[in-house]
C-alpha positions as CSV (number, residue, x, y, z in Angstrom):
1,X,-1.6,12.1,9.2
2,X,-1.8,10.9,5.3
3,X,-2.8,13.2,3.4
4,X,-2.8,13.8,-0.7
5,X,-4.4,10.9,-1.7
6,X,-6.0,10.8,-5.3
7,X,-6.5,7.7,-7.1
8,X,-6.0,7.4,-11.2
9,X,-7.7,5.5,-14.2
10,X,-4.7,3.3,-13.7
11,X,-5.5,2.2,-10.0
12,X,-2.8,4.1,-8.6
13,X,-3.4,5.5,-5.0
14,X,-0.8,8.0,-3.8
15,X,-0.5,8.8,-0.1
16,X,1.7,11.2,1.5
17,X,2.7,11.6,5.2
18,X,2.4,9.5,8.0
19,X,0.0,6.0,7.9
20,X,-0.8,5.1,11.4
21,X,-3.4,5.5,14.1
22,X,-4.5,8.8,13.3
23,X,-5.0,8.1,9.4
24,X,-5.9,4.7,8.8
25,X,-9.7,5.1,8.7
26,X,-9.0,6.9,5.8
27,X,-6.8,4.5,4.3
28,X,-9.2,1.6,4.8
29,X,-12.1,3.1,3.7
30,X,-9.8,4.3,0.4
31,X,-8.2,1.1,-0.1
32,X,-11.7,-0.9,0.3
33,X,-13.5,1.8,-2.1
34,X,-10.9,1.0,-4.7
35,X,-10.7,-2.9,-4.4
36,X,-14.3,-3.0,-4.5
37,X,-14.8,-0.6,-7.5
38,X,-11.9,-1.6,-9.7
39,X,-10.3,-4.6,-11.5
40,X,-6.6,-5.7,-11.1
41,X,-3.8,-4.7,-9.3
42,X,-4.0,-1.9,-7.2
43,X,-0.6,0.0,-6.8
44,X,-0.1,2.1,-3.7
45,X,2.3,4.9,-4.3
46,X,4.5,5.6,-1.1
47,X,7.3,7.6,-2.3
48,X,5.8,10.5,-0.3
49,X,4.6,8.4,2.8
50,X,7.3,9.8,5.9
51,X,6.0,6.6,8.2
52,X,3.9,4.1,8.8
53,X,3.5,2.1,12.2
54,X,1.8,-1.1,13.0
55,X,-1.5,0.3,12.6
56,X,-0.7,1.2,8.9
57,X,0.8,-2.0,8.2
58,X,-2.4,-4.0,9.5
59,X,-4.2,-2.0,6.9
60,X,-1.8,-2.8,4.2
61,X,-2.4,-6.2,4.8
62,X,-6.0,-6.6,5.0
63,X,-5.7,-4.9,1.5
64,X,-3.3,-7.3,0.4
65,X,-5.5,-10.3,1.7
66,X,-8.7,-8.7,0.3
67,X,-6.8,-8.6,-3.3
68,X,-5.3,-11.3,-3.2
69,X,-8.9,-13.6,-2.6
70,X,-9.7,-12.0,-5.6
71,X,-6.5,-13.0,-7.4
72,X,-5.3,-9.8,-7.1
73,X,-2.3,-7.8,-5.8
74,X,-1.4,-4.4,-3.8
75,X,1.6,-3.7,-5.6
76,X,3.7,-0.9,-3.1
77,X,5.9,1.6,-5.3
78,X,8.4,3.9,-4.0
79,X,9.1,2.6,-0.4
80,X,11.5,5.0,1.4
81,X,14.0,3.5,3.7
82,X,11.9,4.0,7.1
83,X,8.8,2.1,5.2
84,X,11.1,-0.6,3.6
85,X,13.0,-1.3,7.3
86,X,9.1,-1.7,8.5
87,X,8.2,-4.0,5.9
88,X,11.1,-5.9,6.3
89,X,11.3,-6.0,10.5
90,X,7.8,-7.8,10.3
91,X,8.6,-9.7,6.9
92,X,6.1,-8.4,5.1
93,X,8.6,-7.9,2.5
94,X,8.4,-11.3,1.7
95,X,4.6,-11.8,1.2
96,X,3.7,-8.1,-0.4
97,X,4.3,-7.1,-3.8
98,X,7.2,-4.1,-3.5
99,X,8.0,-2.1,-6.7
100,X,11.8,-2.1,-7.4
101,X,13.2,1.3,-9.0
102,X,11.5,1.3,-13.2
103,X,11.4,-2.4,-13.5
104,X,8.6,-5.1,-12.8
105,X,7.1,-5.5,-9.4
106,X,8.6,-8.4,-7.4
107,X,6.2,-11.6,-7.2
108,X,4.6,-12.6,-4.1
């Protein structure tokens, strides 16, 4: 189940454990409280998340579409291998913003 998150004057949301069926309401309604409340990017700190399965990932992308409408992004920082393989198995890594290491975020 994610758990730990906390948000930060910054928009950073940090979530730890697993993103799937059993935590996603939370996710949503976390993700949808900050788009809705905040302006700019929104950056989704994973570096603690051990998994996320299709359910997490159709989350992540109705957060990405919401932003994005707005002109927007979810920018995803600190992607382990298990959630990078995910991202990349259903290309999301191609349309999502993913942090890489210190530098810039990748465009999407």
């Amino acid at each position: 189940m994610a758990n730990g998150w906390t948000a930060s004057p910054e928009t950073v949301l940090h979530v730890a454990g697993r993103l799937d069926g059993t935590s996603v309401s939370e996710a949503r309604q976390r993700l949808h409280t900050a788009i809705a409340t905040t302006d700019g990017d929104i950056i989704l700190d994973v570096s603690d998340m051990e998994w996320v399965d299709v359910t997490g990932l159709a989350v992540l992308v109705d957060a990405h579409r919401r932003l994005r409408s707005q002109d927007r992004r979810l920018v995803l920082r600190g992607c382990g291998p298990r959630v990078r393989r995910a991202l990349a198995v259903t290309r999301l890594s191609r349309v999502m913003s993913i942090e890489r290491g210190e530098s810039a975020p990748s465009a999407a």
